[in-house]
Steps between C-alpha positions, in 0.01 A plus 500: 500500500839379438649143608658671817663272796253654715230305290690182476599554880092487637390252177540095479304221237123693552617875473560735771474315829301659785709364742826593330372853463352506819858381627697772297233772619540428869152473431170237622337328215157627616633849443605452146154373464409817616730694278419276178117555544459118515365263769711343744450158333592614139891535681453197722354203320700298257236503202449860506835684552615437125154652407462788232403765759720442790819490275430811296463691862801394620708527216368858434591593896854260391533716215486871688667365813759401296561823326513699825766278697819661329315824657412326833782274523324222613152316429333561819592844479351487144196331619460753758554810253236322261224450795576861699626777301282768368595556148394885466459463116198261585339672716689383836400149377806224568593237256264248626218695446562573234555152370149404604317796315654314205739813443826279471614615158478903661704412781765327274517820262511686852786258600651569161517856543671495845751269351580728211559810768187605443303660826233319732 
């Protein structure tokens, strides 16, 4: 993922910060819990939010949100594409899904494709 404003935006001294994402989102923390496939308490409590497994989910949903909001022209609209929209090359699956059946790198050649004119 590159060093995009978008990243540096929802990030401060710990990583990406739930609550700053949450904030740019228009989101709850408890539902990027949900999103991220962590507990509630891995976003919420000091000692745990600049753990291994809570960053790497949220900078992998950073990383694809970030690539769709030239597209979606904002990150709640981005956030919204990458939790709703069936992606018919998958299957219907969206984005998030995705994500969580570890299939990350497919949906970022996917992503690729679209942004070299190629066809969904």
């Amino acid at each position: 993922m590159s060093n995009s404003e978008f990243l540096s935006d929802v990030s401060d001294q710990h990583g990406v910060s739930p609550r700053r994402l949450a904030a740019a989102l228009r989101t709850a923390e408890s539902e990027l819990a949900i999103v991220a496939w962590v507990s509630p308490e891995a976003l919420t409590k000091a000692a745990r939010i600049g753990s291994v497994t809570p960053q790497s989910q949220l900078v992998e949903i950073c990383g694809i949100i970030d690539r769709i909001i030239p597209w979606a022209g904002s990150a709640p609209t981005a956030y919204a594409w990458y939790r709703s929209q069936s992606l018919p090359s998958f299957g219907d699956a969206t984005a998030e899904e995705l994500v969580r059946q570890g299939w990350s790198n497919k949906l970022h050649a996917y992503l690729d494709r679209l942004k070299d004119g190629g066809f969904a």
